[in-house]
N, C-alpha and C positions, 0 to 999 in steps of 0.2 A: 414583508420583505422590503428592502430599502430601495430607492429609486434606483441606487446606486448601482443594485445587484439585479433589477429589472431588467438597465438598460443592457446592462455585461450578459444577462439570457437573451436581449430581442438579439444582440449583436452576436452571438455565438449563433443561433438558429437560422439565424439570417445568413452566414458564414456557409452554415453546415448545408442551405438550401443551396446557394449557390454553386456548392461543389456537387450537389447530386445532377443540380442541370444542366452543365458542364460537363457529364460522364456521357458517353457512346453509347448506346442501346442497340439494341439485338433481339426482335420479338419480345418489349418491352423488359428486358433484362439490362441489369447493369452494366459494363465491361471498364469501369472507371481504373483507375492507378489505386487500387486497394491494396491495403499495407499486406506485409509479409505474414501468410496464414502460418503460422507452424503447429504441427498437430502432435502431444504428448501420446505416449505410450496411454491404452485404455486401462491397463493394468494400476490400480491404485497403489500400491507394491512394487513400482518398476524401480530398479535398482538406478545406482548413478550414474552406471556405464551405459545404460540403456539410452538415459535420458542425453548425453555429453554432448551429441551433436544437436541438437535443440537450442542447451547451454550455453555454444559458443557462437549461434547465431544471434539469438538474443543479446551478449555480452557486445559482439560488433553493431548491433543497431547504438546500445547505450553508448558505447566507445564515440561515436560519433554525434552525439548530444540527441539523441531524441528521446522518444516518450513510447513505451510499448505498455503494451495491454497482458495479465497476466494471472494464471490461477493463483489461491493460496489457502490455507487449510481453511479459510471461511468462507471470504466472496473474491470475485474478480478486483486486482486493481491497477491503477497505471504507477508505471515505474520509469524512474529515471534517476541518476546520476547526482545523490546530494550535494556532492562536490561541483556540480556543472550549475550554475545560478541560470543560464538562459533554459537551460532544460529543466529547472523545477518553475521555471514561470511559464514553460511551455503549461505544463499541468495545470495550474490554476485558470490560465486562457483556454485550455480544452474545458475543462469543468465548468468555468464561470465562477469560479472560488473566491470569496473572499480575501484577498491579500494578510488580510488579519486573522484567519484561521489558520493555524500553526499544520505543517503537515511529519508523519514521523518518518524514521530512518528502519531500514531492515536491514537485517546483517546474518551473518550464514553460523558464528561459532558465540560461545559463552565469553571466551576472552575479549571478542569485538566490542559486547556491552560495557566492559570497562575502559575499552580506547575510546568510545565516544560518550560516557556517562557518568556519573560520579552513583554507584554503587551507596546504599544505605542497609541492604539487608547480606544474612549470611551466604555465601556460596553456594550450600546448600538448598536454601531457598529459591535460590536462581535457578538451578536445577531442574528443582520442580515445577519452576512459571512458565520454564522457556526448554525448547521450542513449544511451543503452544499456542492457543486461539487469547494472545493476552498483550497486551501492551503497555511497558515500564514508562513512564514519564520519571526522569532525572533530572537532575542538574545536568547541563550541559557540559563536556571540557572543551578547552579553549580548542584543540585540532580541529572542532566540527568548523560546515561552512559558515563563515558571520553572518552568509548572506540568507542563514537560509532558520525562516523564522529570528530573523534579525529583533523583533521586539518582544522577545520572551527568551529569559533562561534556563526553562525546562529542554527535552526535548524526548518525544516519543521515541522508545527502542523496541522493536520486533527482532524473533525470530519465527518466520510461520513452521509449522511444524508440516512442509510440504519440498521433497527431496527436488523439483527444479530452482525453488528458488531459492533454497539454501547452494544449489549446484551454479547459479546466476552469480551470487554474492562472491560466492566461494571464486570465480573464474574472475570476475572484476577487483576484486581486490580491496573494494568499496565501498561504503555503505548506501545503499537505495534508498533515495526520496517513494515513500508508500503509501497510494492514498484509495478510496476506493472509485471502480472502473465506471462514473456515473454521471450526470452532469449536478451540481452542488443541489442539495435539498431532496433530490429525487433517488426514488427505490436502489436499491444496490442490485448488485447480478450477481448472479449464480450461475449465466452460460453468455460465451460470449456471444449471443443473438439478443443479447438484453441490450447490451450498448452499440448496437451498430451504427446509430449516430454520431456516434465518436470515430468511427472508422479513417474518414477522411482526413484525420485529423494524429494519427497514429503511425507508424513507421512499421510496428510489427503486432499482433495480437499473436499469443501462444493458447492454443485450444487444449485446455483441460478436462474438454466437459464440462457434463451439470454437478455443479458440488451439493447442492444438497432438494432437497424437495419438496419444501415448504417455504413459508414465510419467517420462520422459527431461525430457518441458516442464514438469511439475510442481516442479521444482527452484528454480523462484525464481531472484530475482539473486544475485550474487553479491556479500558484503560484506565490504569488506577496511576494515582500520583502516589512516587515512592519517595518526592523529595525533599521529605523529614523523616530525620534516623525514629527510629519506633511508630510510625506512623505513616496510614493509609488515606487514602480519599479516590472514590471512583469518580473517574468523571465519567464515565459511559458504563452501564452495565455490561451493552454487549453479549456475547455467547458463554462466559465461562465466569461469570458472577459469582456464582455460587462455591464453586470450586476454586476459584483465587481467594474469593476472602477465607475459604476454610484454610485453606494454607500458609495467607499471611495471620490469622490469630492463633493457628496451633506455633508459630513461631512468636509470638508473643507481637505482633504488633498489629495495633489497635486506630480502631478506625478516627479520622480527628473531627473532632470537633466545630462545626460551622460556628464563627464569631457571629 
């Protein structure tokens, strides 16, 4: 790890101590200014009506530039506002992220991937990636924010295959900066008591539960670069490896070549 990203952890931790010591106690209990719990339907299945008012609590934290915590059909992650540049660098300062690791966008419909991507495979295709545990790397189009992975022209596109945060996007209007709910290099979550370090640091956490129950569902999606016509390259295997590339070769495109 680079000095760089040492000092960006001692100075996050150091952060995150200060605001625990600063919280009120109660028979050694916390009672600090902890973000907005919101607790999803336990039903995995709950429909969209169910969820609506959850949806537009969440949408007014982002409307107002902040950074919430949130399930998704893999792991926990934080979200915010790709359009809003102080609130995707909120993210990187909660996380400790390298400014040079690119973060992707999540969007709620199939037609959203071609307003912020430039498309190389057929419709069809699309169909069957997305929604899903899968992540499109594109070309960019120019509407995305300049600001946001400023020094790459790819950019990651999700849709999780999970009815809040398609209900999120769909309410915002937006596309969501999406990354996972952790601080950089360290385990991902599965229930939001994974990252409660992040807490203070948070405006809203939405409680989905524990998504999965193993080490096995920690793995995130999976992100293949789409952008060469005919042509795949994983950068992450992720959750759904095996089942993306079965899909992108039965359409005939083939994995490329490392120079």
């Amino acid at each position: 790890m680079s000095i760089f990203l040492c000092l960006r952890r001692y100075i996050h931790q150091s952060m995150n101590c200060q605001y625990l010591k600063s919280m009120k106690t109660v028979n050694g209990n916390h009672l600090a200014e902890l973000p907005k719990i919101v607790t999803l339907p336990k039903s995995q299945t709950a429909s969209q009506s169910e969820i609506q008012d959850q949806v537009k609590v969440a949408a007014e934290h982002l409307f107002k530039g902040e950074v919430i915590a949130t399930p998704t059909d893999t792991i926990y992650g934080l979200a915010a506002l790709a359009n809003n540049t102080k609130a995707v660098t909120k993210i990187y300062d909660i996380k400790g992220r390298d400014f040079a690791k690119p973060v992707a966008i999540c969007v709620a419909e199939l037609e959203d991937v071609y307003k912020w991507g430039h498309l190389t495979i057929p419709e069809e295709l699309l169909s069957q990636l997305l929604p899903g545990p899968v992540t499109l790397c594109l070309n960019r189009q120019p509407e995305l924010n300049k600001r946001l992975n400023p020094d790459s022209n790819l950019i990651g596109i999700r849709i999780p295959d999970h009815p809040f945060m398609r209900g999120v996007c769909r309410e915002v209007k937006l596309p969501l900066a999406l990354t996972s709910a952790n601080i950089s290099n360290e385990k991902s979550a599965l229930s939001i008591e994974e990252f409660s370090e992040l807490y203070g640091h948070l405006s809203c956490v939405v409680d989905g539960g524990t998504l999965g129950l193993n080490d096995q569902a920690r793995l995130g999606s999976t992100v293949v670069d789409l952008s060469h016509q005919g042509f795949y390259t994983i950068i992450r295997p992720g959750s759904a490896e095996k089942d993306t590339v079965a899909k992108l070769e039965k359409f005939g495109i083939i994995e490329k070549q490392q120079k």
